[in-house]
N, C-alpha and C positions, 0 to 999 in steps of 0.2 A: 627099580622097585621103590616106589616110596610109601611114607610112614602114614599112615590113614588116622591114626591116634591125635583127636584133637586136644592142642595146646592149651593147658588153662588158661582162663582170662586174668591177664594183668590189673596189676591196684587192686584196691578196698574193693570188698564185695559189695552189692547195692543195698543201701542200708534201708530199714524201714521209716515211716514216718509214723512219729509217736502219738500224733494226735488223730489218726485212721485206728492205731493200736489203742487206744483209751476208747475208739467209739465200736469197736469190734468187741473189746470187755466187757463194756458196758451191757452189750446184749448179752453175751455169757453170763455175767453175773446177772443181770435183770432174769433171765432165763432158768436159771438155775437156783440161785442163791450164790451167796458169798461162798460159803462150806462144802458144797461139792463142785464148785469146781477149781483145779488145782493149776497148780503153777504150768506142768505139763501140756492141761484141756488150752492153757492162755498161748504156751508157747507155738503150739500145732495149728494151732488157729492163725496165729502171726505169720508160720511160715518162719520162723526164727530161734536160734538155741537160746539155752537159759543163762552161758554168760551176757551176750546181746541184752536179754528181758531184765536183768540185775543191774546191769549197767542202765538202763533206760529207766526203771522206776523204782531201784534198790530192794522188794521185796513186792507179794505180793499185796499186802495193806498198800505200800505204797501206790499202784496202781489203783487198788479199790478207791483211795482217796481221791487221785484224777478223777476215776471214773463219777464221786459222786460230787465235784465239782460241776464237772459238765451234766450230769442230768440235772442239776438244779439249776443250772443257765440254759438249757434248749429243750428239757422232758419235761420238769414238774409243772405243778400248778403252778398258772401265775396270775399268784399273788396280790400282786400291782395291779393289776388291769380287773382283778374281780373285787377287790376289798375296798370297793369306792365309798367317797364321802357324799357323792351329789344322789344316793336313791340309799333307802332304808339295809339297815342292818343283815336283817332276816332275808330281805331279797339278795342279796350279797351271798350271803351262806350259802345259801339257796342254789346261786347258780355254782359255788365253789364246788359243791356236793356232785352236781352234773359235770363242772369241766372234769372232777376226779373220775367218776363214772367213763366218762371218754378217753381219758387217758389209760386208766388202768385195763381198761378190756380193747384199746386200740390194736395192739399184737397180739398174734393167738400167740407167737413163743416166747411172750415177756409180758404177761399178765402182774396187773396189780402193782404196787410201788415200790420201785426198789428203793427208797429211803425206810418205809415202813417196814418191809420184809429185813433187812437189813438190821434195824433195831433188834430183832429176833434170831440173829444170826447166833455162833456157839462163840467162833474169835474174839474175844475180851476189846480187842483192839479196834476191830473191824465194827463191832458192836457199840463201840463209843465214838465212832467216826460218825458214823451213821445216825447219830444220838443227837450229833451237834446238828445237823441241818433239821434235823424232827423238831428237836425243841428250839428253836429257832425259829420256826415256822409257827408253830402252834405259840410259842410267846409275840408275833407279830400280831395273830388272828386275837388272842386275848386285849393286846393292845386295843386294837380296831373296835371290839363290843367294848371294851369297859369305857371308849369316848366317849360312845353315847348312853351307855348302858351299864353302868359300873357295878351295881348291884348284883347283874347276872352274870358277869364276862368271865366268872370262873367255869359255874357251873355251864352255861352256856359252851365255851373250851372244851371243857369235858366230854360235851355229848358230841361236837363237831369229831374232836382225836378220836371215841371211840367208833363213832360211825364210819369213819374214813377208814380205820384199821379196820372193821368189818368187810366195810367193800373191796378192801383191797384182798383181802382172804377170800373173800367172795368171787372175787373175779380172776382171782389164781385159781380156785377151784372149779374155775371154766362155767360161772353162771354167766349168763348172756346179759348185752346190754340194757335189753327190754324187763327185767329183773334186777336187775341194779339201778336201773334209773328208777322206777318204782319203788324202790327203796329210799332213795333219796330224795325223792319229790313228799312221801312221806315223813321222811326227818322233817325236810324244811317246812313240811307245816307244822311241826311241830314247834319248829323254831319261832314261827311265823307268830305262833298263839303264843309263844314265852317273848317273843319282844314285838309287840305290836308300837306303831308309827304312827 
């Protein structure tokens, strides 16, 4: 007779790799918000227990932090390529307001900006992570108008953060992209009349 019972596998169990785990997050929390979802929603998702997920990014801020590294190197607006110096101000904004529009409604299960939405989170902690790459953002765009445009590059700021925080609510709350681009083709004329070239 023998033993039919198979023998555990020898050595370390196969480990995960942590930067498949940060881009798997990334959609949970893009998905959900930071606040509902929990250490548990991360760890079931990995396929991995919660000493493994402590040991890999010490809590879960910790990982929100990965996570909002990486969507501002491979998600977000970018910045660089639309905040040019060689064509007008306003047509710049302009298109920044569309690339947002295409970003934020690109996933129907991760609508909208998870930097923005993120600012609004309840965690104090997560809240302020989240704060640094917004205001970071929105002080480059100030930068960028007050070159040319110094007089308006506050108020001008103002209305870009507020619109973008719109659309991005807007487009959490499953408005389509032929309604949000609409929207932003209207800003930018607006812009268009506050900083004429």
């Amino acid at each position: 007779m023998t033993d039919t019972k198979k023998s555990a596998p020898r050595g370390r169990p196969r480990s995960f790799d942590p930067e498949a785990a940060v881009a798997t997050a990334q959609q949970l929390f893009h998905a959900r918000g930071f606040d509902a979802v929990s250490v548990a929603d991360i760890t079931g998702s990995l396929g991995i227990n919660p000493p493994s997920f402590y040991a890999a990014f010490g809590s879960k801020q910790g990982l929100y932090a990965r996570v909002l590294d990486r969507y501002a190197a491979t998600a977000a607006i970018p910045l660089a390529d639309l905040l040019r110096d060689d064509r007008p101000v306003a047509r710049s904004l302009g298109a920044m307001l569309e690339s947002a529009v295409r970003l934020y409604a690109s996933d129907a299960e991760a609508r909208g900006c998870l930097v923005v939405e993120g600012t609004r989170c309840e965690d104090p902690e997560a809240r302020r992570a989240a704060r640094v790459f917004h205001l970071a953002a929105q002080e480059r765009m100030r930068r960028y108008i007050a070159d040319r445009h110094p007089e308006d590059a506050e108020r001008v700021t103002d209305f870009m953060v507020t619109t973008m925080a719109g659309l991005s609510a807007q487009a959490r709350d499953g408005l389509g992209v032929e309604r949000l681009t609409a929207i932003a083709r209207l800003a930018a004329s607006a812009i268009a009349e506050t900083l004429p070239e």
